[in-house]
C-alpha positions in Angstrom: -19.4 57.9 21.8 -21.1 61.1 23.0 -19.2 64.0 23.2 -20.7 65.3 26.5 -21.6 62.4 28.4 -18.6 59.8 27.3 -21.5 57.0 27.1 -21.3 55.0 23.8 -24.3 55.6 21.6 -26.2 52.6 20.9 -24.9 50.4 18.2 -27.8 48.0 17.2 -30.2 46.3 19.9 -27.4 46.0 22.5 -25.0 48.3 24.1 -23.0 48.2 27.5 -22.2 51.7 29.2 -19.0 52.6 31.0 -19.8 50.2 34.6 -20.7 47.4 31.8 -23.9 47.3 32.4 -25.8 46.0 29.2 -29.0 47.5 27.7 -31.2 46.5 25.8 -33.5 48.0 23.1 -34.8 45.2 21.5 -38.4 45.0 21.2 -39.3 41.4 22.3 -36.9 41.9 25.4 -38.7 44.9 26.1 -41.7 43.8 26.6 -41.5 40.8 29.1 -41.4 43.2 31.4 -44.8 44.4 31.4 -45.8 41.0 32.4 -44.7 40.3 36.2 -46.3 44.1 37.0 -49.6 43.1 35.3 -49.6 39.9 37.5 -48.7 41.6 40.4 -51.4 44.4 39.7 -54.1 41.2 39.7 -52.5 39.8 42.4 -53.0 42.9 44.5 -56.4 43.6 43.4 -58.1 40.1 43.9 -55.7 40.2 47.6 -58.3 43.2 48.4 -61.2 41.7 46.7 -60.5 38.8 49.1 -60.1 40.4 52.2 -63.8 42.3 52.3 -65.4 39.4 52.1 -63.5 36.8 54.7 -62.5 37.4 58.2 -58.8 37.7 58.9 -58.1 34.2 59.9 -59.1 32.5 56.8 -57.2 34.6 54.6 -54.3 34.4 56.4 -54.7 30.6 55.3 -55.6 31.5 52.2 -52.5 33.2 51.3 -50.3 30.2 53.2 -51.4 27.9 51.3 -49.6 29.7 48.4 -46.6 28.3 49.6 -47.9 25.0 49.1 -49.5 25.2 46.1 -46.0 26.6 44.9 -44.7 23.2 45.8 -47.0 21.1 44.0 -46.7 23.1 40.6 -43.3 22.9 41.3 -43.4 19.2 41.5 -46.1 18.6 38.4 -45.4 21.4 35.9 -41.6 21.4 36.3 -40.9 17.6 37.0 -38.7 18.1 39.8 -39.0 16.3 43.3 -38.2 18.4 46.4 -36.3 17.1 49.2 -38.1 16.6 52.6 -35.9 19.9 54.1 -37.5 21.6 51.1 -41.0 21.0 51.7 -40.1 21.5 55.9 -38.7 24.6 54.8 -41.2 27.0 53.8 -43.7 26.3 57.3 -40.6 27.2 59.5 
């Protein structure tokens, strides 16, 4: 334990402060974080890319059929069926 702060010092890759709240220093946990924000920064350029070259209407359709698409991969890559509320869902 620290003598100013009253936090317990790290014992090994895992460690839990006073509101529980576990940490993490292990390398390979580390670093799957990187991942979503260098999607998102891909995302975000090719979104701007995108939209200099269409007119508003079409990438407004563009980016709904996201949803769609998310069903289908959802259905093939993760072999799970959606109910009919599910798939009814998303366009309301």
């Amino acid at each position: 334990m620290s003598k100013q702060s009253g936090i317990p010092a790290p014992a090994g890759p895992t460690w839990r402060d006073p509101k529980g709240t576990q940490m993490t220093t292990e390398w390979r946990s580390v670093m799957l974080y990187p991942i979503p924000s260098i999607i998102y920064l891909f995302h975000n350029n090719v979104q701007f890319y995108t939209m200099a070259y269409v007119d508003a209407a079409t990438y407004q359709i563009l980016g709904n059929l996201k949803i769609v698409t998310t069903g289908i991969l959802f259905r093939f890559a993760l072999k799970k069926t959606l109910t009919r509320t599910q798939w009814a869902g998303p366009g309301h």
